[in-house]
C-alpha positions in Angstrom: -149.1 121.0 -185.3 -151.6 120.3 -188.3 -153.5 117.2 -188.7 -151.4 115.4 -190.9 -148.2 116.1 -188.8 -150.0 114.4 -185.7 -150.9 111.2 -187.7 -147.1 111.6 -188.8 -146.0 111.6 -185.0 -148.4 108.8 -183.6 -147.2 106.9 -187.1 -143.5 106.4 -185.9 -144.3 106.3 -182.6 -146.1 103.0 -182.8 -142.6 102.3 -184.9 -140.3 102.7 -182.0 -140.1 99.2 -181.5 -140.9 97.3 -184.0 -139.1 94.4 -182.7 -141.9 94.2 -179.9 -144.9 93.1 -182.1 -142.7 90.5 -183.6 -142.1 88.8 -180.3 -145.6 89.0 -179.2 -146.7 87.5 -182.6 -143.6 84.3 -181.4 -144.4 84.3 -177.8 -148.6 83.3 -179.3 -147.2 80.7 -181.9 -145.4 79.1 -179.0 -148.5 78.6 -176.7 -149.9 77.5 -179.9 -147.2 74.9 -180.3 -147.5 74.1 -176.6 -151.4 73.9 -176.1 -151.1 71.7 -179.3 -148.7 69.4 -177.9 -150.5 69.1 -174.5 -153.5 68.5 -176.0 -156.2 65.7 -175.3 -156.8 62.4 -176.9 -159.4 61.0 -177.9 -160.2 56.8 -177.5 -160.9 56.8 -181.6 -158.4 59.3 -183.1 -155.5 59.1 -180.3 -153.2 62.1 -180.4 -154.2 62.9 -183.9 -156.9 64.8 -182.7 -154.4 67.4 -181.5 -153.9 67.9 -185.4 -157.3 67.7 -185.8 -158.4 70.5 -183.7 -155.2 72.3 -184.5 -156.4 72.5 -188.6 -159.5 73.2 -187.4 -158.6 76.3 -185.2 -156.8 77.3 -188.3 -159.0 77.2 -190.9 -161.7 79.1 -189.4 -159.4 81.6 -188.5 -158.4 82.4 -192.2 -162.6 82.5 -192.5 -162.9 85.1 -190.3 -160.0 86.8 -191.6 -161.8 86.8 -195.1 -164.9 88.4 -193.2 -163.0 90.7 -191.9 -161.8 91.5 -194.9 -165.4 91.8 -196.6 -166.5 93.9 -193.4 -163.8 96.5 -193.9 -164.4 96.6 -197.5 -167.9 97.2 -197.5 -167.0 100.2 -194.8 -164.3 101.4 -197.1 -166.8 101.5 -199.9 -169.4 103.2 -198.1 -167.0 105.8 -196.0 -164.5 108.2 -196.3 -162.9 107.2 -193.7 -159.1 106.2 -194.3 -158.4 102.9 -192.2 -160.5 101.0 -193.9 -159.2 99.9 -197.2 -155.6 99.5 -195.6 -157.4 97.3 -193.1 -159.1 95.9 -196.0 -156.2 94.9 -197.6 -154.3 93.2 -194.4 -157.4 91.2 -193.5 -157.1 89.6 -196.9 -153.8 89.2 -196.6 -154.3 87.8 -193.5 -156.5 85.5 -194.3 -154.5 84.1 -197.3 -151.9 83.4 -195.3 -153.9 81.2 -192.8 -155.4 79.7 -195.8 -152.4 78.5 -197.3 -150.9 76.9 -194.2 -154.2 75.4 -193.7 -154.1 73.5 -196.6 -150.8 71.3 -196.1 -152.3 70.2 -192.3 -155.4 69.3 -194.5 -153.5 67.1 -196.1 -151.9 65.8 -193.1 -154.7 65.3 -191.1 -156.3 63.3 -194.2 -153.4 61.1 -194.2 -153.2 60.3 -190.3 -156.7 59.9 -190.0 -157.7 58.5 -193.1 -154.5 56.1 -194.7 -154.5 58.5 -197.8 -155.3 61.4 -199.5 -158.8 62.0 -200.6 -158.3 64.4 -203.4 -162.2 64.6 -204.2 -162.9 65.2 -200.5 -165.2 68.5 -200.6 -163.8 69.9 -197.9 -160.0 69.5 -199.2 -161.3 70.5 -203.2 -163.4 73.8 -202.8 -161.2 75.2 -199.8 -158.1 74.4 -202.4 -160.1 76.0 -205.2 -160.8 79.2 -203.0 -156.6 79.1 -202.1 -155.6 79.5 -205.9 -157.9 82.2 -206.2 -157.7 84.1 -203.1 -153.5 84.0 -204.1 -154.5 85.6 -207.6 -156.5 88.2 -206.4 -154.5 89.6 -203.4 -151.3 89.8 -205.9 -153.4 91.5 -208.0 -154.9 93.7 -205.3 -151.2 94.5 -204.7 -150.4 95.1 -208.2 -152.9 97.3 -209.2 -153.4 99.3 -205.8 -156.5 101.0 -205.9 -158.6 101.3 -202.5 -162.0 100.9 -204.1 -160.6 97.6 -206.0 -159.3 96.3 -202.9 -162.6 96.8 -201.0 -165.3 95.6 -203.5 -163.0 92.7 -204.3 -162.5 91.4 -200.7 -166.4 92.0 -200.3 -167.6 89.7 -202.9 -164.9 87.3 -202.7 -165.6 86.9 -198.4 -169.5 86.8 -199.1 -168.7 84.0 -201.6 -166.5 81.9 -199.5 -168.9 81.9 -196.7 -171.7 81.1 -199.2 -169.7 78.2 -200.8 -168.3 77.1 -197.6 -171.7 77.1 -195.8 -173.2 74.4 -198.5 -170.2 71.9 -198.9 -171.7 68.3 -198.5 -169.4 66.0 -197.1 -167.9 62.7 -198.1 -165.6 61.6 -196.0 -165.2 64.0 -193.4 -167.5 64.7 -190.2 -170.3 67.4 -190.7 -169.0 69.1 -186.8 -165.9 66.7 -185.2 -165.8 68.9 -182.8 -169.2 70.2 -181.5 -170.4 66.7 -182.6 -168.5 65.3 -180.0 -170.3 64.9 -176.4 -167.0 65.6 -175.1 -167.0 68.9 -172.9 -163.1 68.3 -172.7 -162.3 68.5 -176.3 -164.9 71.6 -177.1 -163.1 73.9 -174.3 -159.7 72.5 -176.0 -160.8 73.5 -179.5 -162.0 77.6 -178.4 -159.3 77.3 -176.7 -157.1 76.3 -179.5 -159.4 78.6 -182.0 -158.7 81.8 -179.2 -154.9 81.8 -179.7 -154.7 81.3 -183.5 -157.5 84.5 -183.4 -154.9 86.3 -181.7 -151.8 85.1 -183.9 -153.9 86.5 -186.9 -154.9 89.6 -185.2 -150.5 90.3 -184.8 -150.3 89.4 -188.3 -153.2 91.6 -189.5 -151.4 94.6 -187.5 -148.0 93.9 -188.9 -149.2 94.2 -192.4 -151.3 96.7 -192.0 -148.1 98.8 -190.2 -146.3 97.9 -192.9 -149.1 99.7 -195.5 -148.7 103.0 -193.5 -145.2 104.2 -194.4 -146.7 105.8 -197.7 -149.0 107.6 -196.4 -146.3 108.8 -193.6 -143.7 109.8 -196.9 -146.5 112.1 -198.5 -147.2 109.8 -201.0 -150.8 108.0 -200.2 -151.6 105.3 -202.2 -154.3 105.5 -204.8 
């Protein structure tokens, strides 16, 4: 059996059920939606800080997808080693996806904990900025499909969300709610919270990036 024939065979046998990873990805969101729901409270926010801790869980997890995303590209650009533009790509795509969900429970948490919405908040404006963009450039990723595109572009575009990200000055919103806090209880709550959206991404991330094998399976790699 040649080398390609092997990679064919371990291919569709991690396709035999694809039904499974699909599961595993709803059995995570539910202890999600449970551990959110059980949550603490807290004497100033009440149960809000549930959501609180819930958006903030999520939002560094579309971060670190982004990194991800940057990591893999940089490998991609510096190796020839085939994974890593395809994990490239479904980091990015990862990571847009937490993104965009992250921004409506912005919103939410602005108006539960604040009366309103803040539209010039810093922390709601730039992330929003970095939304429309990231949206634009993984369709156009996908459009154009070229492995050494999708690599440099999720490089730069990670290193510059971190950068941005890293020098926000705040108006309204707390510089750490959570590590600020001298509350043991809701720090444990929060990794805790942060742990299991890690590992919804992670499903995600392998979904998509099964989903980017099948060419390469039908003879017919991508550029």
């Amino acid at each position: 059996m040649n080398p390609n024939q092997a990679q064919t065979k371990s291919l569709l046998q991690r396709r035999l059920h694809p039904g499974l990873e699909w599961s595993a990805l709803g059995v995570t969101l539910l202890l999600i939606a449970l551990a959110t729901l059980l949550g603490p409270s807290e004497r100033t926010l009440g149960g809000n800080l549930r959501l609180v801790v819930l958006h903030g869980g999520w939002v560094w997890t579309g971060k670190i997808a982004f990194a991800g995303a940057a990591l893999f590209g940089l490998l991609g650009l510096f190796s020839k080693s085939k994974p890593w533009p395809d994990l490239s790509r479904a980091a990015g795509l990862t990571g847009l996806i937490y993104w965009l969900t992250y921004l409506p429970m912005s919103l939410l948490v602005q108006v539960q904990n604040w009366g309103g919405i803040y539209w010039d908040e810093p922390r709601w404006r730039i992330p929003f900025t970095f939304g429309v963009v990231a949206l634009l450039l993984q369709a156009g990723l996908w459009i154009f499909n070229q492995k050494r595109l999708t690599c440099a572009a999720n490089l730069v575009f990670g290193l510059v969300l971190w950068w941005q990200l890293g020098g926000i000055n705040n108006i309204l919103h707390p510089d750490s709610p959570i590590f600020g806090s001298t509350s043991t209880l809701i720090q444990f709550y929060f990794i805790l919270i942060l742990v299991l959206v890690l590992l919804s991404a992670a499903q995600v991330g392998l979904l998509i990036y099964q989903r980017l094998q099948p060419s390469v399976v039908e003879g017919t790699p991508s550029a």
